[in-house]
N, CA, C and O atoms as a CHARMM CRD file, in Angstrom:
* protein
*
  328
    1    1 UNK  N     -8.65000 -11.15400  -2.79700 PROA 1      0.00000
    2    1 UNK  CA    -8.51900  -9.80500  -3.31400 PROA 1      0.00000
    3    1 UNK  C     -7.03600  -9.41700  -3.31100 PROA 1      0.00000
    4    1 UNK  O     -6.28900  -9.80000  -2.41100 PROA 1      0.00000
    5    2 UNK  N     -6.69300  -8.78700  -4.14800 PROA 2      0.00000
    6    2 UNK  CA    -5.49800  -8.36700  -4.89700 PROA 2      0.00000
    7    2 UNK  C     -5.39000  -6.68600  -4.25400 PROA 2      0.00000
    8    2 UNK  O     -6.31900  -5.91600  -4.01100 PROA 2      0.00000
    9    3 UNK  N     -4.09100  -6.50100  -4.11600 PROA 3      0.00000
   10    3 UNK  CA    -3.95900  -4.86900  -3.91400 PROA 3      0.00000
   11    3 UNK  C     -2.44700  -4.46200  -5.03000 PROA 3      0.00000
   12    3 UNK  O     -1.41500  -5.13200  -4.98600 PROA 3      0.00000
   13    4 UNK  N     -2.60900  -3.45800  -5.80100 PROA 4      0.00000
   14    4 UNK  CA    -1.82000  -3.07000  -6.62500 PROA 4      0.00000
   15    4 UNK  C     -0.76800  -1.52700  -6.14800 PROA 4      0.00000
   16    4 UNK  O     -0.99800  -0.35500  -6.44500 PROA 4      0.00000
   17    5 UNK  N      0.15800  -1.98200  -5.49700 PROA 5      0.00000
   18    5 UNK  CA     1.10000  -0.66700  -4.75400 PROA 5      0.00000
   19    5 UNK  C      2.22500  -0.23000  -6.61100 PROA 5      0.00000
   20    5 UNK  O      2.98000  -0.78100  -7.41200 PROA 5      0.00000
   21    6 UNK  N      1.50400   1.19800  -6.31800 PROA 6      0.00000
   22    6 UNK  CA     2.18400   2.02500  -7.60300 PROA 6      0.00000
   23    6 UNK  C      3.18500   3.15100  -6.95100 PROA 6      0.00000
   24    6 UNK  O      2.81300   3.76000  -5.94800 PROA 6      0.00000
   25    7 UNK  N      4.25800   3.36900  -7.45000 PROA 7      0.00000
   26    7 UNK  CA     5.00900   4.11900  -7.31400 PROA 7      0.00000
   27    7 UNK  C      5.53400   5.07700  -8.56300 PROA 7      0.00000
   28    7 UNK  O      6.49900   4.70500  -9.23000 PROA 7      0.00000
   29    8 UNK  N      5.11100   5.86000  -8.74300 PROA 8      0.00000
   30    8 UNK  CA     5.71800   6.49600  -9.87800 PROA 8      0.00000
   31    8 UNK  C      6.54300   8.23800  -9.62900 PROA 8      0.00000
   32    8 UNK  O      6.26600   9.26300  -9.00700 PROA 8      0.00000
   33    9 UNK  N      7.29900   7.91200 -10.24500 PROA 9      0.00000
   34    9 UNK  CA     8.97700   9.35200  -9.98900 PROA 9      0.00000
   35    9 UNK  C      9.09800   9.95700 -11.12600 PROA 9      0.00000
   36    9 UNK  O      8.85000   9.44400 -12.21700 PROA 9      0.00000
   37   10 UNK  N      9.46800  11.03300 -10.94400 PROA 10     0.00000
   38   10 UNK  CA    10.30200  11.84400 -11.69900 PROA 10     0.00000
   39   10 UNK  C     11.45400  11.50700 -12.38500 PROA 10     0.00000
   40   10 UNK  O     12.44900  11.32200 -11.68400 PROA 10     0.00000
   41   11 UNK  N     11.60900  11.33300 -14.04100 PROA 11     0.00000
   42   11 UNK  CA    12.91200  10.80500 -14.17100 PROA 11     0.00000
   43   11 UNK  C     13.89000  11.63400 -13.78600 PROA 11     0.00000
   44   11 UNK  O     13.80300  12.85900 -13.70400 PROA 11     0.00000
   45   12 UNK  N     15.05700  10.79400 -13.49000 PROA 12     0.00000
   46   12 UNK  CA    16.44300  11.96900 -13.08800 PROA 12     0.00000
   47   12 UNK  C     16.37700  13.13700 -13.44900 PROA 12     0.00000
   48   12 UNK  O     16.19500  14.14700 -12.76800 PROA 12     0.00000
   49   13 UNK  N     16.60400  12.95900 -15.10400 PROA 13     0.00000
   50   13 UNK  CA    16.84800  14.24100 -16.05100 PROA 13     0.00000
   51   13 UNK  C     15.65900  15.12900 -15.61700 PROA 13     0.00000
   52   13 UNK  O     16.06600  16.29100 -15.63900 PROA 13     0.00000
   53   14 UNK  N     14.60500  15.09100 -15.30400 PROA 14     0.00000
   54   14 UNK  CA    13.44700  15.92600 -14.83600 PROA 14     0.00000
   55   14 UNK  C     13.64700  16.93000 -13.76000 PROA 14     0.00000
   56   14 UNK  O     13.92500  16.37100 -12.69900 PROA 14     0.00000
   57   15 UNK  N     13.60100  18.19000 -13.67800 PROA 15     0.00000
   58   15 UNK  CA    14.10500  19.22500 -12.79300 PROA 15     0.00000
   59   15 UNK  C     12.46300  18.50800 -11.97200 PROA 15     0.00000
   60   15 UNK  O     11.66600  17.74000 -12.51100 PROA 15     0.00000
   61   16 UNK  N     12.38100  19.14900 -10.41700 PROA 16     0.00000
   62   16 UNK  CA    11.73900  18.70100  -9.53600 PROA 16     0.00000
   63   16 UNK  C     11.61300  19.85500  -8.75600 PROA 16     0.00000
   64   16 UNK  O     12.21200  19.97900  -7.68700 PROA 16     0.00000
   65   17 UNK  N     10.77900  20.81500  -9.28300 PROA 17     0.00000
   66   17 UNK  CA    10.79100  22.01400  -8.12900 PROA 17     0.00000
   67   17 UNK  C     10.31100  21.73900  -6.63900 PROA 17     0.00000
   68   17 UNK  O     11.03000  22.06100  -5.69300 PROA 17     0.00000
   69   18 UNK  N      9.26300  21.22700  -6.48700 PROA 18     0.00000
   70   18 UNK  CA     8.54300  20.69000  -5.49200 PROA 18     0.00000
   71   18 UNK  C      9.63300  20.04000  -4.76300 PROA 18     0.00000
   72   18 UNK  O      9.56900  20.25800  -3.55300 PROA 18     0.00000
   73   19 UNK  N     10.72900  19.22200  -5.17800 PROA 19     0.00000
   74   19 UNK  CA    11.40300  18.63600  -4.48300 PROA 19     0.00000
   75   19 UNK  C     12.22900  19.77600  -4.05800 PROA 19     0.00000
   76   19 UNK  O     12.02700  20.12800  -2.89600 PROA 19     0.00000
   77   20 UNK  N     13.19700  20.50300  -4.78400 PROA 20     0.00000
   78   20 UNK  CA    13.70400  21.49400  -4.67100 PROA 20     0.00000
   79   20 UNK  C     13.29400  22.72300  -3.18200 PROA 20     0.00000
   80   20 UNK  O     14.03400  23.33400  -2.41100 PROA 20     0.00000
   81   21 UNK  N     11.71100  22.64700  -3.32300 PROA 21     0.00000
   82   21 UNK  CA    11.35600  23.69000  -2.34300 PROA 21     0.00000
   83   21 UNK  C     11.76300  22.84600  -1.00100 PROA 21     0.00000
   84   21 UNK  O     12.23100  23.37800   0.00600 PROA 21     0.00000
   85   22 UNK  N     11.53600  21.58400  -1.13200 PROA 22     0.00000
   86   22 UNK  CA    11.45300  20.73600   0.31700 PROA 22     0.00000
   87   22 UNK  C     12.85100  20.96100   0.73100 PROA 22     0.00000
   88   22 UNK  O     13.10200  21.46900   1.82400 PROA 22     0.00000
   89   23 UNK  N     13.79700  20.59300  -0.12500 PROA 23     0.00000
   90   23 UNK  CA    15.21600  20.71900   0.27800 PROA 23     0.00000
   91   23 UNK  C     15.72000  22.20500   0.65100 PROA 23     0.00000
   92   23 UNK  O     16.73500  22.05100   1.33000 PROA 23     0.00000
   93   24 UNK  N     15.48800  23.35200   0.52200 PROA 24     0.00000
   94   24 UNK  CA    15.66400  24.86100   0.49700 PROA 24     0.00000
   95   24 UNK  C     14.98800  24.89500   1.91800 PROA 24     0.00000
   96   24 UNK  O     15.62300  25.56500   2.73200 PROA 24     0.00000
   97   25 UNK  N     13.67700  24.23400   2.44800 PROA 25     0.00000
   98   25 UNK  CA    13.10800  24.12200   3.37600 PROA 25     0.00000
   99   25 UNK  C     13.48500  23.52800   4.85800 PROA 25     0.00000
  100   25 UNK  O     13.19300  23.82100   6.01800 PROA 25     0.00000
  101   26 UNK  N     14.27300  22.56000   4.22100 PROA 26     0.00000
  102   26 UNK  CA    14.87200  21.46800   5.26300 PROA 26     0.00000
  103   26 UNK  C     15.93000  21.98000   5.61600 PROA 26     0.00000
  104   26 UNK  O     16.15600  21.78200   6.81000 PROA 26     0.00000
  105   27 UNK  N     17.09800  22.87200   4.81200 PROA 27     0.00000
  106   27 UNK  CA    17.91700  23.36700   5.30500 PROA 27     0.00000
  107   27 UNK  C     17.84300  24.79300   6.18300 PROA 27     0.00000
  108   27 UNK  O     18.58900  25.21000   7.06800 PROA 27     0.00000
  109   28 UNK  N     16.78100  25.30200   5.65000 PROA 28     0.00000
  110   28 UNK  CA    16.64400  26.50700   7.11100 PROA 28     0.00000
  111   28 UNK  C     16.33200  26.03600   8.11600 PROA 28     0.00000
  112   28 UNK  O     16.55200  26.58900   9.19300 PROA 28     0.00000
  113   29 UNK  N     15.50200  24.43200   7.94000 PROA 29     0.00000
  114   29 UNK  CA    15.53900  23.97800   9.40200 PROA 29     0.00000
  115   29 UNK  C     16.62900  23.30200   9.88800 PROA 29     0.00000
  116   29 UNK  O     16.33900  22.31200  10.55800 PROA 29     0.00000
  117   30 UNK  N     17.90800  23.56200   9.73800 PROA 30     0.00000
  118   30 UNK  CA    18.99600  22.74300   9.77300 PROA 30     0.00000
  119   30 UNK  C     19.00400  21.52000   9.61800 PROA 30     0.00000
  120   30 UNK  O     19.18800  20.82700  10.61900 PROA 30     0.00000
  121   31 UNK  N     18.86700  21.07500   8.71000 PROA 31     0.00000
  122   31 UNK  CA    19.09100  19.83800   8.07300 PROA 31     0.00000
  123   31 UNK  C     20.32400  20.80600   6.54500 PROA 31     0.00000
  124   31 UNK  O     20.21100  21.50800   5.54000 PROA 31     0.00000
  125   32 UNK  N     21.15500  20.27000   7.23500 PROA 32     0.00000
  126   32 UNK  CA    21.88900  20.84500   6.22500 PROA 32     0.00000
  127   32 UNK  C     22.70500  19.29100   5.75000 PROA 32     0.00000
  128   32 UNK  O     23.35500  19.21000   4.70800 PROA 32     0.00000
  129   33 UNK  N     22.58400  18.49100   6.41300 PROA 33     0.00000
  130   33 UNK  CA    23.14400  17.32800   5.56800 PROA 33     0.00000
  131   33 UNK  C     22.66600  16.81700   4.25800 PROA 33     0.00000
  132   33 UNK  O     23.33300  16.12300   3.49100 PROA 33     0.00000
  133   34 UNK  N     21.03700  17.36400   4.01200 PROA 34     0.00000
  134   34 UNK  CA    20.34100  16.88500   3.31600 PROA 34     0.00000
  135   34 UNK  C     20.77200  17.42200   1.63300 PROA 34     0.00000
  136   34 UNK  O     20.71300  18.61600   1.33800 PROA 34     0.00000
  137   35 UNK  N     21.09600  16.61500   0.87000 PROA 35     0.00000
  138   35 UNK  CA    21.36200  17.32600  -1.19300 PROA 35     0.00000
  139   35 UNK  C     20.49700  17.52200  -1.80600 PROA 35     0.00000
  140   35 UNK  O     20.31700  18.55700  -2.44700 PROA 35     0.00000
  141   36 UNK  N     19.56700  16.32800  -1.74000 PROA 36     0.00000
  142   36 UNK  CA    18.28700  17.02800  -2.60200 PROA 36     0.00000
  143   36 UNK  C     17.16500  15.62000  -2.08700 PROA 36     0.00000
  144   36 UNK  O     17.33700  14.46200  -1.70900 PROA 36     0.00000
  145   37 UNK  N     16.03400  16.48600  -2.32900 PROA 37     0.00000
  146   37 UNK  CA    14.66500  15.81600  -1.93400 PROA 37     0.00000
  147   37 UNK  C     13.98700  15.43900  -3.52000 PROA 37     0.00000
  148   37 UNK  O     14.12000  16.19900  -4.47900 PROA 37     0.00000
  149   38 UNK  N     13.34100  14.29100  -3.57200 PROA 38     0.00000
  150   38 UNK  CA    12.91300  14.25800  -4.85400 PROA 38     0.00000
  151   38 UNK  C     11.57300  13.94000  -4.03600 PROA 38     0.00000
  152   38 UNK  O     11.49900  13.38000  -2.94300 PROA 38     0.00000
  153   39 UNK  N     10.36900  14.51100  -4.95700 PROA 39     0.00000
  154   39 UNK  CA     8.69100  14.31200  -4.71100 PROA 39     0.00000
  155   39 UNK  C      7.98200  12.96700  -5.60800 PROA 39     0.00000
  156   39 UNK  O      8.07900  13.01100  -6.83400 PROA 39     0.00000
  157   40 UNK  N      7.49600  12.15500  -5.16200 PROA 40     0.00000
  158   40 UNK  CA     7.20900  11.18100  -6.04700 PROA 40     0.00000
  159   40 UNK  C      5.54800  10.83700  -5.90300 PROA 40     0.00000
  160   40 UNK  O      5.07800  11.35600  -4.89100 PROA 40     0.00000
  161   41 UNK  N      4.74400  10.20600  -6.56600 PROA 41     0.00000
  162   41 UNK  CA     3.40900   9.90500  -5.77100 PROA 41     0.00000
  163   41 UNK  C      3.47700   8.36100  -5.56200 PROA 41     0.00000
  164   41 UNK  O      4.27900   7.69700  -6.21900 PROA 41     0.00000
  165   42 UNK  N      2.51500   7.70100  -4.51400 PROA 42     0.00000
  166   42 UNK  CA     2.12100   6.39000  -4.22300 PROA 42     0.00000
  167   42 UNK  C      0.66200   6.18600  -4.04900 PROA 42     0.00000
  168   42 UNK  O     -0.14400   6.70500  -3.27700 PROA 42     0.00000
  169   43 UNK  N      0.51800   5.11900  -5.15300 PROA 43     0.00000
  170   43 UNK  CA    -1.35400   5.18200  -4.86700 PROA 43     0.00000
  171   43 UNK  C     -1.36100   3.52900  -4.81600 PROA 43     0.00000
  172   43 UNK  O     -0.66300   2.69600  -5.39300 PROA 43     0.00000
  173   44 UNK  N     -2.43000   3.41700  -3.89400 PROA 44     0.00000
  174   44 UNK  CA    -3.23700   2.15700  -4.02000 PROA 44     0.00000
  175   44 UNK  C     -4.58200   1.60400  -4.88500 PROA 44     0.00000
  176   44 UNK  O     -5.73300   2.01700  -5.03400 PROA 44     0.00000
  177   45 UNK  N     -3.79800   0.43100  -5.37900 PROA 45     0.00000
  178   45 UNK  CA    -5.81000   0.13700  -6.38600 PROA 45     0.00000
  179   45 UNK  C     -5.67100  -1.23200  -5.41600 PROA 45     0.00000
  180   45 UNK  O     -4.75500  -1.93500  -4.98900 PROA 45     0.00000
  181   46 UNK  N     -7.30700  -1.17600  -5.31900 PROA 46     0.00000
  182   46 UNK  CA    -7.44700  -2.55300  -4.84900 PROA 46     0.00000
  183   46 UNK  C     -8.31700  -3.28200  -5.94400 PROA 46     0.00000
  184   46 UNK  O     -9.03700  -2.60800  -6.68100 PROA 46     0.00000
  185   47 UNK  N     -8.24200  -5.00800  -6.08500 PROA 47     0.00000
  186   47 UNK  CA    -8.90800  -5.48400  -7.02300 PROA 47     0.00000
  187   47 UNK  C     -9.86900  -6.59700  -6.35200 PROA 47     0.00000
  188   47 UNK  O     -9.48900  -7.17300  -5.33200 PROA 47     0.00000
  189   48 UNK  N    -10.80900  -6.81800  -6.79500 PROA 48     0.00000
  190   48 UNK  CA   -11.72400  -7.91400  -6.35800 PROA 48     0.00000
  191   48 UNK  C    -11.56600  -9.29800  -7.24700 PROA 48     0.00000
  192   48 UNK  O    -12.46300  -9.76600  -7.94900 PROA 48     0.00000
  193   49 UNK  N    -10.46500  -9.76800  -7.10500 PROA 49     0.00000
  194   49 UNK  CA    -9.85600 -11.36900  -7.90200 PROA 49     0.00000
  195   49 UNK  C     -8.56200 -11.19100  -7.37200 PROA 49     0.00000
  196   49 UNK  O     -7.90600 -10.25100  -6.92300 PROA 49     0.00000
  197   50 UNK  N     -8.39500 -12.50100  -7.58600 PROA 50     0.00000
  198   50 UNK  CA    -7.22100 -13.43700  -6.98700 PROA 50     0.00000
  199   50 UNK  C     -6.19800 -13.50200  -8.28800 PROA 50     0.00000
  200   50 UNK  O     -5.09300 -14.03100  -8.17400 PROA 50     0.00000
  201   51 UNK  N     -6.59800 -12.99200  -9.38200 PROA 51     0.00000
  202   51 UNK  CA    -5.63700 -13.29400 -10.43400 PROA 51     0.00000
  203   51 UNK  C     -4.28900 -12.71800 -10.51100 PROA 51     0.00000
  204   51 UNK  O     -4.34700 -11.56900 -10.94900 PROA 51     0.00000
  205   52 UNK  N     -3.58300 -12.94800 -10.35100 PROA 52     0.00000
  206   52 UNK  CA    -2.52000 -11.95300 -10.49200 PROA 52     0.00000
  207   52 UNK  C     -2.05900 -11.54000 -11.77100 PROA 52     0.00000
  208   52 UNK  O     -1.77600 -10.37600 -12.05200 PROA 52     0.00000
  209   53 UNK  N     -1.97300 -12.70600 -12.69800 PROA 53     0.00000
  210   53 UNK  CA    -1.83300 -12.21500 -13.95300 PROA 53     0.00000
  211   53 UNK  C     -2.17300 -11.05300 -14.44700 PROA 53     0.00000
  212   53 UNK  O     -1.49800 -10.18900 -15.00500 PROA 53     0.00000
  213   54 UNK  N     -3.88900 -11.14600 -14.04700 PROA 54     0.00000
  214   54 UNK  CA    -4.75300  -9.83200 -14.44300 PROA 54     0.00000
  215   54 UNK  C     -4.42200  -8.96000 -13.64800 PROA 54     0.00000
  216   54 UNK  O     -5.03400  -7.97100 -14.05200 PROA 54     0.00000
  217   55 UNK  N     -3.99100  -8.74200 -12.98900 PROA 55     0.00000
  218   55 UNK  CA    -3.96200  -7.90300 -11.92300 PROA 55     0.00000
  219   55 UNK  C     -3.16600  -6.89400 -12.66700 PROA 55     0.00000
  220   55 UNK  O     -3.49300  -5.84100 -13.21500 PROA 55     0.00000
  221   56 UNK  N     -1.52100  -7.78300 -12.47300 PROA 56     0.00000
  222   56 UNK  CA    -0.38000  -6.80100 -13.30800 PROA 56     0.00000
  223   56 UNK  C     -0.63300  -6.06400 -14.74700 PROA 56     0.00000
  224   56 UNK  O     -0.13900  -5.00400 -15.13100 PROA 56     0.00000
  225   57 UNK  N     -1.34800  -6.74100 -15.28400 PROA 57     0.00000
  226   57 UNK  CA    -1.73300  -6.87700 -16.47800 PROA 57     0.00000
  227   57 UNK  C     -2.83700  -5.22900 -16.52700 PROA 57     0.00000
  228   57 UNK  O     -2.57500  -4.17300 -17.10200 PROA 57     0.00000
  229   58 UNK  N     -3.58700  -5.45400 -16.01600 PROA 58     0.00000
  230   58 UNK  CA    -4.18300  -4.09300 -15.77900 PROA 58     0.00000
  231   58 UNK  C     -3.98300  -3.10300 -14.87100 PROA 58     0.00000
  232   58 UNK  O     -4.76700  -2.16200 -14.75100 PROA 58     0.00000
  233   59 UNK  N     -2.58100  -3.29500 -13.94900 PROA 59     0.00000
  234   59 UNK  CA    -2.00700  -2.29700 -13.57500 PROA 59     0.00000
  235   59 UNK  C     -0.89600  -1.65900 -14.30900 PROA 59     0.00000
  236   59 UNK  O     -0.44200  -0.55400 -14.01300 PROA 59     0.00000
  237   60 UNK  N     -0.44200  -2.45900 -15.35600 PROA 60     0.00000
  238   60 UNK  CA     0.65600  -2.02100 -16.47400 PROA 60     0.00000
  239   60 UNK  C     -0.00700  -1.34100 -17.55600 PROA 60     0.00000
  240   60 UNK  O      0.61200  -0.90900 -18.52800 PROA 60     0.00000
  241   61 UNK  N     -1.31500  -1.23100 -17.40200 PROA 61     0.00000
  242   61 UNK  CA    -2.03900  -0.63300 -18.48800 PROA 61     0.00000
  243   61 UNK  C     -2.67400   0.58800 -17.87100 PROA 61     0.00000
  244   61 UNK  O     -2.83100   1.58500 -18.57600 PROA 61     0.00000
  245   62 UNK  N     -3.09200   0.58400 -16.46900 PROA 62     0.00000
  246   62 UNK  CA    -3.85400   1.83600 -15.82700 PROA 62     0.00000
  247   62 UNK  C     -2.29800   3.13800 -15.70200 PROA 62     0.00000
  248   62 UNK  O     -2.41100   4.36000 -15.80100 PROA 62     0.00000
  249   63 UNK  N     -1.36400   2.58300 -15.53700 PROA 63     0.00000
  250   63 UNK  CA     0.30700   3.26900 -14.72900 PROA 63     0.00000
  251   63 UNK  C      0.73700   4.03000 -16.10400 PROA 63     0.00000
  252   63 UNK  O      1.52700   4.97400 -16.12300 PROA 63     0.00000
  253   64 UNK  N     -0.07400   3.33100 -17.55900 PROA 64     0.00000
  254   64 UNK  CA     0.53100   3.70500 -18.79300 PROA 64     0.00000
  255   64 UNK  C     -0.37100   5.03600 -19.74800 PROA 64     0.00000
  256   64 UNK  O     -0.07100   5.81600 -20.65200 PROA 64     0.00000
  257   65 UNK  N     -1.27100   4.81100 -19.14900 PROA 65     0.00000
  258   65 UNK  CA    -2.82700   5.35400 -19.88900 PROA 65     0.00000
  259   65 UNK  C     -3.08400   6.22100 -18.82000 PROA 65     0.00000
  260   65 UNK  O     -3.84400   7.13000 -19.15400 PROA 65     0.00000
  261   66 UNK  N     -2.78400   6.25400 -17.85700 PROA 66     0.00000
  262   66 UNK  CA    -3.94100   7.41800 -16.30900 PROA 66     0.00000
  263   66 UNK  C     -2.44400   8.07500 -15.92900 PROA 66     0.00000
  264   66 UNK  O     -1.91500   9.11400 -16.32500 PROA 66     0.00000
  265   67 UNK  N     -2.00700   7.09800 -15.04900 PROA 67     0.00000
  266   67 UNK  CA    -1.27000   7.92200 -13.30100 PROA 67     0.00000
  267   67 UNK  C      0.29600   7.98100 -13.72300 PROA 67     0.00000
  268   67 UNK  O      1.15800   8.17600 -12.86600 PROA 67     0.00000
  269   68 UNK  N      0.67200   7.76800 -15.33500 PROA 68     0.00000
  270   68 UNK  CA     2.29900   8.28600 -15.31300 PROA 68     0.00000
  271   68 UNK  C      2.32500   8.66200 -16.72300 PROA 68     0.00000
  272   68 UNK  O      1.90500   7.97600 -17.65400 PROA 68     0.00000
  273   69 UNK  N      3.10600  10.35700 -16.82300 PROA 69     0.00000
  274   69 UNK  CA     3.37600  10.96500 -17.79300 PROA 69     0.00000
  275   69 UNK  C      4.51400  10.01900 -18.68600 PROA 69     0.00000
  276   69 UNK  O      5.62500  10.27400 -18.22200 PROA 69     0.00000
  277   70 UNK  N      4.59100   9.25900 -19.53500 PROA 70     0.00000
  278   70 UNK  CA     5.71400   8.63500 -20.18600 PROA 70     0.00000
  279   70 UNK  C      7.10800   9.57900 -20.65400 PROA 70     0.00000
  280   70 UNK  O      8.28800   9.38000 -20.94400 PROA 70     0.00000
  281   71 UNK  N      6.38600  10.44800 -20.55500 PROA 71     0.00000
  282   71 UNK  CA     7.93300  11.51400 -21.13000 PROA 71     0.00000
  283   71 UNK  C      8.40800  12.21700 -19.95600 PROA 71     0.00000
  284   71 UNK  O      9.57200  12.59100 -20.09500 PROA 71     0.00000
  285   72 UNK  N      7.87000  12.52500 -18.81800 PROA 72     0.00000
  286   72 UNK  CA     8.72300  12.49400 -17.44000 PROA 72     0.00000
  287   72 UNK  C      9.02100  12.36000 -16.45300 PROA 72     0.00000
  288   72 UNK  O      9.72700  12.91600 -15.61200 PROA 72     0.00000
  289   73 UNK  N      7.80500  10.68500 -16.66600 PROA 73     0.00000
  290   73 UNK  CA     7.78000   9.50600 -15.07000 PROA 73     0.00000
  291   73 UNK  C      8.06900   8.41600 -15.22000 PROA 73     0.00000
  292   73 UNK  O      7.45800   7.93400 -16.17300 PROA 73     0.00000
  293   74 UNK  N      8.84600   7.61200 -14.65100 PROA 74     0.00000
  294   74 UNK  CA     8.71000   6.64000 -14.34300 PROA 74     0.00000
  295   74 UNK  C      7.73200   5.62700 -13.41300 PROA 74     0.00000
  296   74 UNK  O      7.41700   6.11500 -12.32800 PROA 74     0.00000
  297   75 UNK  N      7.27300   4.43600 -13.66900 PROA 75     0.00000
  298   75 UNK  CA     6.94700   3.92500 -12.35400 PROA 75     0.00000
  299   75 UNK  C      6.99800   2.26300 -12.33800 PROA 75     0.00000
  300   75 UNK  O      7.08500   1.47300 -13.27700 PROA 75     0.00000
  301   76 UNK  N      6.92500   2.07800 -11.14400 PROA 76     0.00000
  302   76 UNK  CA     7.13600   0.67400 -11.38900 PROA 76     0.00000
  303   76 UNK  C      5.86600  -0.00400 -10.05000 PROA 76     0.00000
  304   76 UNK  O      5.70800   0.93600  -9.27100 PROA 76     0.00000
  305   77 UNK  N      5.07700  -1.10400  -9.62300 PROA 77     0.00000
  306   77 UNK  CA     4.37200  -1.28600  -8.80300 PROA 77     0.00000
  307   77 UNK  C      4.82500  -2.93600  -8.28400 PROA 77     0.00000
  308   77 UNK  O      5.67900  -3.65000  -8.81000 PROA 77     0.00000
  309   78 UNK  N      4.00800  -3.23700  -7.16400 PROA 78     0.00000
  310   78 UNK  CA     4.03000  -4.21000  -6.45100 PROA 78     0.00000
  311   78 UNK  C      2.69900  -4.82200  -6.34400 PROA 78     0.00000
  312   78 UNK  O      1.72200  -4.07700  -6.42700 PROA 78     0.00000
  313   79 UNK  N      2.50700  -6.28800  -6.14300 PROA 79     0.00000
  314   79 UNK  CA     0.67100  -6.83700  -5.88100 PROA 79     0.00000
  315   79 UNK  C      1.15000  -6.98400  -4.75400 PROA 79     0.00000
  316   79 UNK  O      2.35000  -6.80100  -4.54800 PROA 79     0.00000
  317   80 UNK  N      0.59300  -7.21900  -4.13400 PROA 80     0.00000
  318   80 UNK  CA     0.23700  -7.83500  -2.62300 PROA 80     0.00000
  319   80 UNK  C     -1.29500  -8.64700  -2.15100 PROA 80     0.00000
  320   80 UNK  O     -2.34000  -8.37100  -2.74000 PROA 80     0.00000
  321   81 UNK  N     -1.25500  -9.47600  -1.22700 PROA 81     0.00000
  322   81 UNK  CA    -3.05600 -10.11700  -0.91000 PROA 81     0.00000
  323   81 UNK  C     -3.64500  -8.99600  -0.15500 PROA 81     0.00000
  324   81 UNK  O     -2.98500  -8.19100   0.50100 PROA 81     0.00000
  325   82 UNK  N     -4.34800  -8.99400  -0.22700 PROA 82     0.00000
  326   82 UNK  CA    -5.38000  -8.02300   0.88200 PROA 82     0.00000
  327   82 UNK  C     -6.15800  -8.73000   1.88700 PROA 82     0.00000
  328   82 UNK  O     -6.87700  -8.10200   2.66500 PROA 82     0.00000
């Protein structure tokens, strides 16, 4: 069994309020070293085959079609064994 680690971000150019609040947040708690926080999501698929081919193959298609806006996410993923 196959596990598919997704990461998908905000492109740069993308304002990030959510990130924004964290950083406004962090500095009243003195963290004032901190510039900016960016918010991103991480999901796991797990697969039942050993293929990897398929694997990527239908995680480059689920990351494109479901879990990332093309006009203001990026993402990129990892397989791993389970």
């Amino acid at each position: 069994m196959l596990k598919a680690k997704i990461f998908v971000q905000l492109k740069p150019s993308v304002l990030d309020p959510q990130g924004k609040a964290v950083t406004n947040s962090l500095h009243h708690l003195g963290y004032t070293a901190v510039s900016e926080t960016r918010i991103s999501k991480y999901i796991e698929i797990n697969f039942a085959t050993s293929d990897r081919d398929q694997v990527a193959l239908e995680t480059e298609k689920i990351c494109s079609i479901l879990l990332a806006n093309p006009n203001t996410e990026t993402y990129s993923f990892e397989i791993e064994e389970m």
